[in-house]
N, C-alpha and C positions, 0 to 999 in steps of 0.2 A: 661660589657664593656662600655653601655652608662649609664650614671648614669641622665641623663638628659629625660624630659618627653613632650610629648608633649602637647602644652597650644590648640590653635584653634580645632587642628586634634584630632584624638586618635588611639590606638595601632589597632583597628582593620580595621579602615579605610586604615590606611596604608600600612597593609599587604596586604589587598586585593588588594589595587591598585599594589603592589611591586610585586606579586608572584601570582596571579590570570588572563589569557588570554584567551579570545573563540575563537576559529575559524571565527567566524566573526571579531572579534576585527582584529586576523593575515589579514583576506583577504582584510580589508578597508584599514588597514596600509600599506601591500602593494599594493593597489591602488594608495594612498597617498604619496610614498616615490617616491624621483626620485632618486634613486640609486638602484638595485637591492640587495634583500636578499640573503643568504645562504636557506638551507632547515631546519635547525634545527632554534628552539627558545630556544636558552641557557639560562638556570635557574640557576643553581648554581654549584658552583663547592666545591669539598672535599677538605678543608683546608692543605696546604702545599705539595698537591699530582698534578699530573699530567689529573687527574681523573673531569671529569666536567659534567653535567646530562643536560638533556633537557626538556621543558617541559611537554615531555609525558612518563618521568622517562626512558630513557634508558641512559645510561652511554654508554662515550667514552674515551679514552686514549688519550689526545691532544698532536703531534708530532709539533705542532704551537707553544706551547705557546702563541698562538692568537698575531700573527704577531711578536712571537719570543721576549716578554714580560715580563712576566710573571716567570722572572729569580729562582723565589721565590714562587713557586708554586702558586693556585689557591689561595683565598683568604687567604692571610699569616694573621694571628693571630696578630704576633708583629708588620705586620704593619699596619693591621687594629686600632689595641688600639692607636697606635700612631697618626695615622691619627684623630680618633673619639677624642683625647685626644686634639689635637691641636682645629679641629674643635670651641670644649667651647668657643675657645678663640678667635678666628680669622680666617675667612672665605676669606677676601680680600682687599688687600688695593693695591693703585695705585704703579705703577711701579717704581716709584724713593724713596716708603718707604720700607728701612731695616727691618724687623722683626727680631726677634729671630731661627729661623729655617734657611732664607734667611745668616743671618751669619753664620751660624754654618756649611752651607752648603756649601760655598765658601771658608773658612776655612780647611775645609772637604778634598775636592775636589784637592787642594791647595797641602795638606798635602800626597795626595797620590801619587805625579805623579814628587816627588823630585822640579829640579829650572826648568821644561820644560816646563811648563803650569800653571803660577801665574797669570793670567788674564781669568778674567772666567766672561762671562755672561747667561741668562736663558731668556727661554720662555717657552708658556704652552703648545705649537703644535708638538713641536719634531725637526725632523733631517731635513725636509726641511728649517726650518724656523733657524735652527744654519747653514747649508749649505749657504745660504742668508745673515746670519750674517758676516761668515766668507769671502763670496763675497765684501760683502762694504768694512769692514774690509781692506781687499787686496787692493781696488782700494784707501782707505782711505791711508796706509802704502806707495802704489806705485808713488797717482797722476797721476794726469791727461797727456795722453791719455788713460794712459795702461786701457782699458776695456773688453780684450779678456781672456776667461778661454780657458783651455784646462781638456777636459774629455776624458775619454775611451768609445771605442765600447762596446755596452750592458752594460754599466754603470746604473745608477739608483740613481738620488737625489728628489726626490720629483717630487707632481704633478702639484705644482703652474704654473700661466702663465711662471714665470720667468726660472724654471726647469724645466719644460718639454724639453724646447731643450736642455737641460744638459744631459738629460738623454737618453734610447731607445729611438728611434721612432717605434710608435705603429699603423700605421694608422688601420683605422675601428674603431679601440678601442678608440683612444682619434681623435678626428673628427676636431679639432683645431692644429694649431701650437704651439704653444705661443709665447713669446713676447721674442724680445730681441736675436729671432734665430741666426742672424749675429753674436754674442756675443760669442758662442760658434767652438771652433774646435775640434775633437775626432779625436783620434790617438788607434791605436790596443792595446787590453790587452791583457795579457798573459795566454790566456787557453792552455796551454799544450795539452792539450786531442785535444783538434780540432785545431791546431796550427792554428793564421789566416795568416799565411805567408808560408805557407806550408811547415814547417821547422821541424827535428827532435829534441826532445828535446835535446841529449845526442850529438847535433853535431850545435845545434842552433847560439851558441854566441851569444847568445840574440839580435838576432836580432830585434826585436819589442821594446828593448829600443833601439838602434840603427836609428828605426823608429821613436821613439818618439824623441829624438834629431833634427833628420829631418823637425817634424813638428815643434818645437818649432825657428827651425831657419828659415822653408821655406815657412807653410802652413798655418801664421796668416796674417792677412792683418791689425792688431793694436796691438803695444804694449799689451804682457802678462801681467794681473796683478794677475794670480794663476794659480795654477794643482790641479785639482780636482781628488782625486781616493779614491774607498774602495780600503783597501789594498787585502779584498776579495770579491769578489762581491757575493751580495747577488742573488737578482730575475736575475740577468745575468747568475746563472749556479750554485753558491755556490764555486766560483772558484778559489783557494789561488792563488795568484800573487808570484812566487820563490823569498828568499829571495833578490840574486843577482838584479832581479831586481828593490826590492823596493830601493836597497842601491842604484844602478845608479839613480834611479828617484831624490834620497834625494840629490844626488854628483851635477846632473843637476841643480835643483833649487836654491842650495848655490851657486852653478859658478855662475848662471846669475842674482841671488839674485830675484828668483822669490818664492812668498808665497806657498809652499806646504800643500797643505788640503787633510786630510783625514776623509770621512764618515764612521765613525764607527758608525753608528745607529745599524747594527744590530749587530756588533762586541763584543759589550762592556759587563763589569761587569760580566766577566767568561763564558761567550758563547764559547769561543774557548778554554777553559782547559789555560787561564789568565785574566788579568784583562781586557785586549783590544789586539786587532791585534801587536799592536806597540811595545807592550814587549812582546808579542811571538816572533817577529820578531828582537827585540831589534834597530828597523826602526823608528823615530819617525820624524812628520811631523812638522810645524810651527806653524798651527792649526788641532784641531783634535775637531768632531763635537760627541755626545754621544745622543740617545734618546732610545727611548724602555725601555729598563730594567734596568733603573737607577731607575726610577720612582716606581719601585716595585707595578705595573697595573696603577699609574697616573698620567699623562700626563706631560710630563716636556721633552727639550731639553735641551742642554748645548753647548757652544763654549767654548775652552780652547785655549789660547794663551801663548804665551812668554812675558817678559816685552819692549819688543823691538815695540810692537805694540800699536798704540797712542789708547788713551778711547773714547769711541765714546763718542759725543754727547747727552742730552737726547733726540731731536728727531729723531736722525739717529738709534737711537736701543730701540721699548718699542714696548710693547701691551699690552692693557685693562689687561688682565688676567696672566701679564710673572711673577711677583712677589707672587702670589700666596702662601699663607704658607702652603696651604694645600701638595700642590704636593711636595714644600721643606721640608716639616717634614716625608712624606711619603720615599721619598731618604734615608734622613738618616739613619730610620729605615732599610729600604731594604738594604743600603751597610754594615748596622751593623751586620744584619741576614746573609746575605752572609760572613761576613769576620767571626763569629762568629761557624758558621756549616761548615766551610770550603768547600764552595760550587766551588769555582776556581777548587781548585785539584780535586775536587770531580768531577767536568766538565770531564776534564783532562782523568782521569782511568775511569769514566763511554761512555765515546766516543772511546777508548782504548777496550773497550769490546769488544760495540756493532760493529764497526769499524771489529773487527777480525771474528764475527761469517757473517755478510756480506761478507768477503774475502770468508771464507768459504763457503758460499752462490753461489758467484761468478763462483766459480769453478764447481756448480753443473748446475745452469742458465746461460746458454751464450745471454741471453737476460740482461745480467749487462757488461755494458762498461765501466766504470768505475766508483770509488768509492773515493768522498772526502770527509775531515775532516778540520780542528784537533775536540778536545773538541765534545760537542756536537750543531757540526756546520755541518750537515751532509746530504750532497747529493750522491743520488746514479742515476747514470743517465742508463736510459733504451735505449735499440736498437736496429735495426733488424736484423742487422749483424756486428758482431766484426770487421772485416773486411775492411768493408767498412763504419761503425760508423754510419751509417743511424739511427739519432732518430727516434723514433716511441713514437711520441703525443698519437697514439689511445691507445695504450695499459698504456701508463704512466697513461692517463683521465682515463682509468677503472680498475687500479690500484688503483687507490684513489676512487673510490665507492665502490671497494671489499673492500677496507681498514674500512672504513667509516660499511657496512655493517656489517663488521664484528669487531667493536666497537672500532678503533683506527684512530686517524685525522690525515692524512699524506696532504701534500699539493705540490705543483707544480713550479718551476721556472719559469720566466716572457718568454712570446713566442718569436721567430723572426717572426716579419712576412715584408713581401718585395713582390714583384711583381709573385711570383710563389706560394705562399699563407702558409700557417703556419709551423713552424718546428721548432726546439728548446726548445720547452715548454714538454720537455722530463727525466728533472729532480726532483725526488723523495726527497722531501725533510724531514729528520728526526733532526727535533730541539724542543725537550720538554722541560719544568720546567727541571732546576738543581737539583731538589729538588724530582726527580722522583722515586719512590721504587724502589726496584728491584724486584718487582712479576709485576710493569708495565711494569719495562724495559724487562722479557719476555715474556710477552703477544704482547709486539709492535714487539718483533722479530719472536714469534711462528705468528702472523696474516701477517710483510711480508711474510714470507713463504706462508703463502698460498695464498694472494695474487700474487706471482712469478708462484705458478703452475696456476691460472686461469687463467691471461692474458698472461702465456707460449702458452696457447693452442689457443689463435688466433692467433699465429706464423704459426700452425702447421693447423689451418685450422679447430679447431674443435669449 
């Protein structure tokens, strides 16, 4: 694959340093690190499979896709040579020069989404940094005053100063405000399952767009200049929004001609059994923000617009590393691999399975409250009684260590926490590689299982 050698270094130098770590080296680096680690030190993973090892060889079954990425399994082959292919040629140049990948990519992009989105720019951080874009964007389109978003409860855009208050509030966890908090008003989304308006779904009338109306006429103190929603939310629960009412949200923002944005960071490139939320739902927004698993593992965001939205400037949209050809040759690859393995549909009828033996699951665990999809976008939320829907954190946190122990990586929804102290960080989240077997996709469903029966029995007292 590399046909290239190296001049200073040499091959064995390299390896070592790449695939060789001691226990001391772990214990100084995390000394040294101000963010904390995970417990594994992940080494490599099995090309195109869901499968990733650690460095003291034990394999696991990643239900992450390491932050839901990884669309294209562990290190994809095709996009590897692609990547290592481009590499020879160009590693980086500043932000205002076109490459060959860079067109090809915008081109690309362009060509899949029909006249809805022919305005596209990139950067090399992901979905905060197109959520941001498509904020200037907004106040660019509206004009001065309008500097007020509107977000959802338990929403989620990034950690920056400027999103954080876009997003939960997390106190303990983020110890700061950030900037710009006046800027922000959250209005209810629509969890079904724990309605926040205490409303039955089958008799609701959607109330919570009814709300969000409300807030948009009562509860800003400056001119809107967008709406911010996943159309699912991710770390808030995994929690599809009914179609009905992303279609009021869309009917709201053309009345009052306000820019509707949606975060599909973790939505995109066949996560949900399509290409994005927008054409499952056939809902589509004004801008729509894509990161994670375009990139096929390297780091690339995107903003897609309409031609109705002016170009930005070049100092109003760049960073050091947004033009990147590496990350844009590596896309390609990846949306070729996916369109290519029919990984969409494959989403689609493998979330379609697993989705049905969970029901069945359901029925036998009364510790499962309920159960979302589509594709493989899948939460399963745990709790103490049906009933009365009480999450239960403890048992979800030692769900994922049985999980983990017994060699599959399930992960957790973002927490509530508020003045009576934690709840909500009670959803089981199952999102692997598209690209996952089916002898992984039953070891992830034979290990829930027995993860259900071990944290059953701190229900039960044992």
């Amino acid at each position: 694959m590399i046909d290239f050698e190296p001049q200073d270094l040499n091959h064995e130098w390299v390896e070592e340093l790449l695939t060789c770590v001691t226990d001391e080296e772990l214990e100084d680096a995390t000394k040294h690190s101000l963010v904390p680690f995970k417990e594994q030190v992940l080494y490599e993973g099995v090309p195109y499979t869901a499968t990733v090892r650690d460095s003291k060889g034990d394999e696991y079954i990643d239900c992450t896709a390491q932050a839901w990425t990884l669309n294209v399994g562990y290190v994809n082959p095709d996009v590897l040579y692609t990547v290592a292919y481009q590499m020879k040629r160009l590693t980086h140049v500043r932000y205002g020069y076109p490459t060959v990948p860079r067109i090809k990519l915008l081109n690309k992009l362009a060509s899949m989404f029909g006249e809805r989105f022919q305005k596209i720019c990139f950067n090399n951080e992901g979905g905060g940094f197109g959520i941001e874009g498509a904020m200037k964007l907004a106040m660019v389109y509206k004009g001065p005053p309008h500097t007020t978003f509107i977000t959802a409860w338990r929403g989620y855009h990034g950690s920056s100063l400027a999103l954080l208050p876009a997003s939960a509030w997390l106190p303990v966890i983020t110890r700061f405000p950030g900037y710009g908090i006046d800027r922000y008003v959250k209005a209810p989304y629509p969890y079904c399952y724990r309605c926040p308006l205490g409303l039955e779904e089958e008799s609701c009338d959607l109330g919570c767009l009814k709300m969000m109306e409300g807030t948009m006429r009562h509860s800003v103190n400056a001119p809107i200049a967008g709406v911010i929603i996943e159309p699912i939310q991710g770390p808030g629960g995994h929690v599809p929004a009914p179609r009905k009412y992303l279609e009021g949200r869309r009917e709201l923002c053309t009345r009052f001609d306000i820019p509707l944005i949606f975060d599909e960071s973790q939505t995109g490139w066949g996560r949900v059994g399509a290409w994005c939320a927008s054409d499952l739902y056939g809902v589509y927004p004004d801008m729509i923000v894509f990161t994670k698993a375009i990139g096929g593992g390297f780091p690339l965001g995107v903003l897609m617009t309409d031609e109705r939205f002016p170009d930005f400037t070049e100092a109003e949209e760049h960073t050091t590393f947004g033009s990147n050809p590496v990350m844009m040759a590596a896309a390609l690859a990846n949306i070729e691999v996916i369109e290519r393995m029919g990984l969409v549909e494959r989403s689609k009828k493998l979330g379609e399975k697993i989705t049905a033996r969970l029901r069945e699951l359901q029925g036998a665990y009364d510790i499962i409250g309920d159960i979302r999809c589509p594709g493989l976008y899948i939460g399963v939320e745990l709790v103490e009684d049906r009933e009365t829907k009480k999450p239960s954190f403890p048992m979800a946190s030692e769900f994922i260590k049985e999980g983990t122990r017994n060699g599959v990586i399930y992960d957790l929804s973002m927490p509530d926490l508020f003045l009576d102290g934690v709840s909500g960080r009670n959803v089981i989240k199952i999102k692997p590689p598209l690209t996952i077997t089916d002898s992984e996709v039953e070891k992830v469903l034979e290990v829930f299982e027995i993860c259900l029966k071990h944290v059953s029995k701190m229900k039960q007292g044992g």
